[in-house]
Backbone as a chain_set.jsonl record, in Angstrom:
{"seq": "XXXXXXXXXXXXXXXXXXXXXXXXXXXXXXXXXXXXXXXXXXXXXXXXXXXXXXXXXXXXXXXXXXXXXXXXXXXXXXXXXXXX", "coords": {"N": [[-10.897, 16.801, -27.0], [-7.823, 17.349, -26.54], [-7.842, 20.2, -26.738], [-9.735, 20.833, -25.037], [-8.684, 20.045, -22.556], [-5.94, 21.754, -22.577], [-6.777, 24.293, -22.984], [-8.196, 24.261, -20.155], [-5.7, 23.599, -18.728], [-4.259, 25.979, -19.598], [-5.951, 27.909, -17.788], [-5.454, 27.692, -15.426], [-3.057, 27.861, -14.69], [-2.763, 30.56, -15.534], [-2.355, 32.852, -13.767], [-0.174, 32.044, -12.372], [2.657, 32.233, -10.183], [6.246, 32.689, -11.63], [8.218, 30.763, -10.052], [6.196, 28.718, -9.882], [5.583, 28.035, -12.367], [8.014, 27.44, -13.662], [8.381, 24.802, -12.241], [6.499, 23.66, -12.954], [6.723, 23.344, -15.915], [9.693, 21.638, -15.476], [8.41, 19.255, -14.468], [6.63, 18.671, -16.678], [8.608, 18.458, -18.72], [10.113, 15.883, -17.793], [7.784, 14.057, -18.012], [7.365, 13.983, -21.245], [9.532, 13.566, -21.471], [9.961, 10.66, -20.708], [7.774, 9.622, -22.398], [7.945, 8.022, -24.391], [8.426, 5.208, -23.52], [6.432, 2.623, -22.758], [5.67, 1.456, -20.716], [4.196, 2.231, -17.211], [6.213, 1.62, -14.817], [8.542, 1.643, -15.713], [8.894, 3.594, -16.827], [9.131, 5.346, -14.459], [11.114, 4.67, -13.117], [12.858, 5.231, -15.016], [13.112, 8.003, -14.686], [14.16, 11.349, -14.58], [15.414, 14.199, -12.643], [14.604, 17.57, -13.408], [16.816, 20.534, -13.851], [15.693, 22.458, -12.502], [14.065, 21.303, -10.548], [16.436, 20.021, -9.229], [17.363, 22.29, -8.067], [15.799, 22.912, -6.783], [15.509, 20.864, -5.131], [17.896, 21.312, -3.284], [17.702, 23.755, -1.953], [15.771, 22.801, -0.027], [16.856, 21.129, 1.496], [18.067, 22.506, 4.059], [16.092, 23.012, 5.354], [13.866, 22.629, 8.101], [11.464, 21.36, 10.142], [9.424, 21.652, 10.566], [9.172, 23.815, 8.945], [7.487, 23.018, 7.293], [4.063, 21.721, 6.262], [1.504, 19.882, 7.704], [0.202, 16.495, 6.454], [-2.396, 16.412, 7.087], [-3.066, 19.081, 7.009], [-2.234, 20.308, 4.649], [-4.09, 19.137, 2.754], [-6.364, 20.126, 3.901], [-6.371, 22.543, 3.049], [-5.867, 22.311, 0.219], [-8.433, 20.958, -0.057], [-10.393, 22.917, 0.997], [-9.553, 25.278, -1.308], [-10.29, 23.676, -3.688], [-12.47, 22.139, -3.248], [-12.324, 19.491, -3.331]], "CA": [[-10.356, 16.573, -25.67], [-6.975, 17.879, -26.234], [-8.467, 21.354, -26.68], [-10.114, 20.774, -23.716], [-7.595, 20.036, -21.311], [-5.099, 22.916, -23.224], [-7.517, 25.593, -22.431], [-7.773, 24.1, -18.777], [-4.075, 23.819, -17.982], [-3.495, 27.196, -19.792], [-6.695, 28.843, -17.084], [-5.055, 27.09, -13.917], [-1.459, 28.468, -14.915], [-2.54, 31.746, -16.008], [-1.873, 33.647, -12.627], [1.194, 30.85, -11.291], [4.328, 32.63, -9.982], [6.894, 32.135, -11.812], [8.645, 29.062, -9.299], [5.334, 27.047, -10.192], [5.533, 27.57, -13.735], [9.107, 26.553, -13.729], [8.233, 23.568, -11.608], [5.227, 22.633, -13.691], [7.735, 23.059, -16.904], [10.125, 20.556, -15.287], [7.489, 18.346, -14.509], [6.218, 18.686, -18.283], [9.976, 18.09, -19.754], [9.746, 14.696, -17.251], [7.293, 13.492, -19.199], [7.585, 13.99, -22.364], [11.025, 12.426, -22.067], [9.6, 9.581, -21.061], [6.669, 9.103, -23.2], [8.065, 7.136, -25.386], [8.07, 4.299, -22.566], [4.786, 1.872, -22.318], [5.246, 0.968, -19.019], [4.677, 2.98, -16.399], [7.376, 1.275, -13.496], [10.232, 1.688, -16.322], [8.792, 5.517, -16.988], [9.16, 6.202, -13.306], [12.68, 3.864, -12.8], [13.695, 6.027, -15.69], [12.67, 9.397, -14.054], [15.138, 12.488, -14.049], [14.997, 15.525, -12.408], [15.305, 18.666, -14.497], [17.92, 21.044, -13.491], [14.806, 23.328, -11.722], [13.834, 20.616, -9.445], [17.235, 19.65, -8.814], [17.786, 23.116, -7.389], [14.48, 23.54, -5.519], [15.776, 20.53, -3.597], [18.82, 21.591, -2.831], [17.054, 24.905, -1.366], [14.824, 22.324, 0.791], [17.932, 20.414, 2.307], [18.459, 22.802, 5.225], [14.935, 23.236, 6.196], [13.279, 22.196, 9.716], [10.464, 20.227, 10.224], [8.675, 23.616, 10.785], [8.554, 25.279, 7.663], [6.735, 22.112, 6.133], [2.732, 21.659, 6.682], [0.987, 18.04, 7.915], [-0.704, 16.17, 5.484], [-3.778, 16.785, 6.915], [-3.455, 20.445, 7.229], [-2.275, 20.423, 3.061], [-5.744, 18.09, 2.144], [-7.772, 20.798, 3.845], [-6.306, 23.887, 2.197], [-6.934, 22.058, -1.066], [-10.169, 20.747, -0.107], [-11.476, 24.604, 0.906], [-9.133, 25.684, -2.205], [-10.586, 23.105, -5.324], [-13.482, 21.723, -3.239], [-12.483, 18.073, -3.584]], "C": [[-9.054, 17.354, -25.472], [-6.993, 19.888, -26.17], [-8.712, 22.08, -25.014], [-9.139, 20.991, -22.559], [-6.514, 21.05, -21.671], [-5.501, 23.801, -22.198], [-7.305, 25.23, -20.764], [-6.256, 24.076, -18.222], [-3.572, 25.338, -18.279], [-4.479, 28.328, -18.771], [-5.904, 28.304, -15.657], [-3.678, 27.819, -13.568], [-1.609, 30.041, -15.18], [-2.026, 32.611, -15.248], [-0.7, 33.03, -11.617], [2.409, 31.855, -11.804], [5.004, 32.215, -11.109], [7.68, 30.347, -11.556], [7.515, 28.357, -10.227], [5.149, 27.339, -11.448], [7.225, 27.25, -14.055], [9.081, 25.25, -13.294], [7.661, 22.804, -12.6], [6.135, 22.761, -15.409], [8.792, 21.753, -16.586], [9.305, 19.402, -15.02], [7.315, 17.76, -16.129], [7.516, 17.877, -19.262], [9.721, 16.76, -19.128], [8.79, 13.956, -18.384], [6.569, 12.631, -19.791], [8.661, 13.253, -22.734], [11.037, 11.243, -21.823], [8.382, 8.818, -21.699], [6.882, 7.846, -23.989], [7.72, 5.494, -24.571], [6.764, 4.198, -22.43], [4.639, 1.701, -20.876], [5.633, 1.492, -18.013], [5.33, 2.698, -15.235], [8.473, 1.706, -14.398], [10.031, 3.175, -16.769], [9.421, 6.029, -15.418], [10.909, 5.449, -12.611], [13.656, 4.745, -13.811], [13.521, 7.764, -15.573], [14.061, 10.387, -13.707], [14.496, 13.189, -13.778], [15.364, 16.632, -12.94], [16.209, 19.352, -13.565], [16.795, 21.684, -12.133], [14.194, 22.386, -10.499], [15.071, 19.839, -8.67], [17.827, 20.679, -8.04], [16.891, 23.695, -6.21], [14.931, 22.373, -4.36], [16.689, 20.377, -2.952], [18.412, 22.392, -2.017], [16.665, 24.133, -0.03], [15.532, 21.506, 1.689], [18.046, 20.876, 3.77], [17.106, 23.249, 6.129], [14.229, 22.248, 7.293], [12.038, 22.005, 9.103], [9.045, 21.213, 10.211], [8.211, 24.144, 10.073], [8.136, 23.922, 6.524], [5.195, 22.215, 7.027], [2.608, 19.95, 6.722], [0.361, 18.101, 6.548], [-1.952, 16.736, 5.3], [-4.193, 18.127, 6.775], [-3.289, 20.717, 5.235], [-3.352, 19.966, 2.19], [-6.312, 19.254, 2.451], [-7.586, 21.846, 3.45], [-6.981, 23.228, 0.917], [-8.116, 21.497, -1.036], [-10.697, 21.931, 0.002], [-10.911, 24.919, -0.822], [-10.704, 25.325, -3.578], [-11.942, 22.362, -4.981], [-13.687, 20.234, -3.472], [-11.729, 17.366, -2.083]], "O": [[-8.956, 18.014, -24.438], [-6.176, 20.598, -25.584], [-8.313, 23.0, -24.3], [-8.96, 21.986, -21.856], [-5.963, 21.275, -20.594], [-5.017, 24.073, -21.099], [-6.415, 25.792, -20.126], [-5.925, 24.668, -17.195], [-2.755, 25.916, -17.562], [-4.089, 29.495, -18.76], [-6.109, 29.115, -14.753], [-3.316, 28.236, -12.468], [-0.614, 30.752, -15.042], [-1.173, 33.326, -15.774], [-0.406, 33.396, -10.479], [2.896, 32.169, -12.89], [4.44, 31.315, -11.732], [7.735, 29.334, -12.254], [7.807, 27.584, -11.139], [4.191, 26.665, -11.827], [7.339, 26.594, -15.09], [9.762, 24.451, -13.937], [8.028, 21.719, -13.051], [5.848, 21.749, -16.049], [8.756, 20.834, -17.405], [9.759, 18.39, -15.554], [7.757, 16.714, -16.606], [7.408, 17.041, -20.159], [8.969, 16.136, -19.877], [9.169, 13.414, -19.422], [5.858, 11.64, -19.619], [8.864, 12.569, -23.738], [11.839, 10.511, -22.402], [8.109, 7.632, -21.516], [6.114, 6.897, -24.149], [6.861, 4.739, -25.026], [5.984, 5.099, -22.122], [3.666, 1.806, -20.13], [6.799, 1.51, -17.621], [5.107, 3.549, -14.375], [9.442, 2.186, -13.81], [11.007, 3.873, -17.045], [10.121, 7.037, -15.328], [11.573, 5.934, -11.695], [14.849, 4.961, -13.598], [13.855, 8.553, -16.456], [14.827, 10.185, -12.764], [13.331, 13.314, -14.154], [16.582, 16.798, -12.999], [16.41, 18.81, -12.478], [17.042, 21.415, -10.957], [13.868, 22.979, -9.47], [14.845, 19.146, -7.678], [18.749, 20.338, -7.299], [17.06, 24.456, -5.258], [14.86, 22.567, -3.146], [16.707, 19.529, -2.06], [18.657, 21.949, -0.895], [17.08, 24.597, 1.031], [14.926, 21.118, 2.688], [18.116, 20.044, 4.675], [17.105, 23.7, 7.274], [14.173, 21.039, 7.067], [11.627, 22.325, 7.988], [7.901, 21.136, 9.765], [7.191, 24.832, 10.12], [8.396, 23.862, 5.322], [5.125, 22.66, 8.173], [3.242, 19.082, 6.122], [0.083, 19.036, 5.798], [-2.524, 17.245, 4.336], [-5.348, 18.448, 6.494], [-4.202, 21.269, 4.622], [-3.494, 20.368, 1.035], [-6.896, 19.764, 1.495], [-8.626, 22.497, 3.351], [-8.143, 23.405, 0.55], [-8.848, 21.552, -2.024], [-11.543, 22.208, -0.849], [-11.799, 24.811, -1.668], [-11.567, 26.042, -4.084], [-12.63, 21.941, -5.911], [-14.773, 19.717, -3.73], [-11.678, 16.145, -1.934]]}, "num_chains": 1, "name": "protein.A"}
């Protein structure tokens, strides 16, 4: 299984910008740093943000309502996208 899912995260990432492999690295450090935690309300009460997501949403502070997409319009890119 862990094979499995390796190979898949390392074919999904292979062609990601930079940004989203920094993102998906801070994500990853997240965690891992809280693994150790059983229970997931005190994993997510104990949730930091790495430095890289602490600067992407600084970036996202001065942006208008504009340069975001609806829900529904973000579901149906990834529904044509991944087909789910």
């Amino acid at each position: 299984m862990e094979t499995a899912t390796l190979k898949e995260i390392n074919n999904l990432l292979k062609d990601a910008s930079p940004k989203v492999l920094e993102r998906t690295l801070g994500y990853i450090e997240g965690i891992l740093t809280n693994s150790k935690e059983n229970d997931f309300h005190k994993q997510n009460l104990n949730y930091q943000l790495s430095d890289g997501q602490m600067i992407e949403l600084d970036e996202m502070e001065d942006l208008k309502d504009e340069d975001f997409i609806s829900a529904g319009e973000f579901h149906k890119s990834v529904e044509e996208k991944y087909g789910f």
